[in-house]
C-alpha positions in Angstrom: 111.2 84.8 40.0 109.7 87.5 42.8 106.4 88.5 41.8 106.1 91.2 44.2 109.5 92.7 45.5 108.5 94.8 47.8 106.5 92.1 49.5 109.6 90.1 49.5 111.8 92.8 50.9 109.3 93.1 54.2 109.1 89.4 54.1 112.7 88.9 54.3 112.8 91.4 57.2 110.1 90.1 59.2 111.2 86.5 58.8 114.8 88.1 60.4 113.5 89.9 63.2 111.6 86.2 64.6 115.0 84.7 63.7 116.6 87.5 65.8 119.0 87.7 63.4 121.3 90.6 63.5 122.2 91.5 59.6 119.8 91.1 56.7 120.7 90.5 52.9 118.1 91.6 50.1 118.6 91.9 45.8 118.9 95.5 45.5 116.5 98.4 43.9 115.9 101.9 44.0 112.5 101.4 45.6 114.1 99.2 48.6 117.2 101.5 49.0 114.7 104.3 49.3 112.8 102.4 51.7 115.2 100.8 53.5 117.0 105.3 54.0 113.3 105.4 55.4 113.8 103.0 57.7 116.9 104.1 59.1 116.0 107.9 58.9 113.0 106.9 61.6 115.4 104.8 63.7 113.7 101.3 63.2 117.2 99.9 61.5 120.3 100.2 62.8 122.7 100.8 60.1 122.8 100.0 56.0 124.9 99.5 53.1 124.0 99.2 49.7 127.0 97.1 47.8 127.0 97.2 44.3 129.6 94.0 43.1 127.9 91.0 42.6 125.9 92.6 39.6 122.2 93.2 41.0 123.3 94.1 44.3 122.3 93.5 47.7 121.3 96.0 50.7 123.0 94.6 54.1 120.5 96.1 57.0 121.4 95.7 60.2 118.6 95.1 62.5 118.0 97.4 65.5 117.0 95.5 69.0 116.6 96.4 72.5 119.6 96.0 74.5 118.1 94.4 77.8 114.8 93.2 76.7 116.0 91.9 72.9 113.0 93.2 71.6 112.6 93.9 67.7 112.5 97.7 66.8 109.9 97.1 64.5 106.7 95.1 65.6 105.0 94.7 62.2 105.8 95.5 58.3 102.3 95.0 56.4 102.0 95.4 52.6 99.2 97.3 52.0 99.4 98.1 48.0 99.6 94.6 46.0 100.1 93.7 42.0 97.0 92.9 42.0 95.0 95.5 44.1 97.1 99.0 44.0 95.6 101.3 46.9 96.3 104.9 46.3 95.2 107.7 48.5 94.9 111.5 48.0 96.4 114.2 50.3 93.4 114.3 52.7 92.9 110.6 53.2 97.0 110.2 54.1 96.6 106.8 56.2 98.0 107.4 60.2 99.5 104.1 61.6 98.7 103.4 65.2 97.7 107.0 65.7 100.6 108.2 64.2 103.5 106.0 66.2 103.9 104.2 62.8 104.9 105.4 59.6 103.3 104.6 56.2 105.4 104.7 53.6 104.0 105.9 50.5 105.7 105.9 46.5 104.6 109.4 45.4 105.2 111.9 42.4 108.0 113.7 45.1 109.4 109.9 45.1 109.3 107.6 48.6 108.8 109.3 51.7 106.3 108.8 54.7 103.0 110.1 55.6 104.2 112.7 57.8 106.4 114.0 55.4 103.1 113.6 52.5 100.8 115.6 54.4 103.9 118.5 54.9 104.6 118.6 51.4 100.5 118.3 50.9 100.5 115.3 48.1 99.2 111.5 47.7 99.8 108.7 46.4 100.3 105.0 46.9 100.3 103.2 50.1 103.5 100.9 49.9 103.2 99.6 53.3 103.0 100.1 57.3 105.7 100.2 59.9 105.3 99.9 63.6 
């Protein structure tokens, strides 16, 4: 039993980027499809496919890497809002990852989206995690 899926989904993606692995299977949610359309939307994935049959259903991401230098598209996936301490922010304290060449992606009352798009649409909320 996952405590904290959204912890595992990053986990799972970290641990196959230092594998180099080129596809990535995860249990399915709305939270991680919504997060994972992030992720592709902002070019740090590839491709994605959300299958439905085996009855939770899985997400298939392909990984994005360089083609000369086979570097990982994404350096670092941090969980920033646990179970156990939930970090929420308003719509003046919108966190800005590495000066704003990372995304945060935040769950808000507009649903999932990042902190560029929060401060456009002028809302908080809470800090899922941080992509660079």
């Amino acid at each position: 039993m996952v405590t904290d899926p959204i912890a595992d989904f990053l986990t799972r993606i970290r641990n196959a980027v230092l594998a180099n692995h080129r596809v990535v299977e995860i249990p399915k949610s709305k939270i991680k499809v919504e997060i994972t359309r992030i992720l592709f939307e902002k070019g740090y994935i590839l491709n994605y496919k959300v299958e439905d049959e085996p009855r939770p259903g899985i997400i298939k991401i392909a990984l994005k890497y360089h083609p000369v230098s086979k570097l990982s598209a994404i350096n670092s996936l941090v969980r920033i809002s646990k179970p156990g301490l939930r970090k929420y922010v308003d719509n003046e304290h919108l966190p800005r990852v590495l000066n704003g060449l990372g995304i945060a992606i935040l769950s808000t009352s507009h649903g999932v989206m990042t902190d560029k798009e929060a401060r456009t649409q002028n809302v908080g909320g809470e800090v899922l995690c941080h992509i660079s």
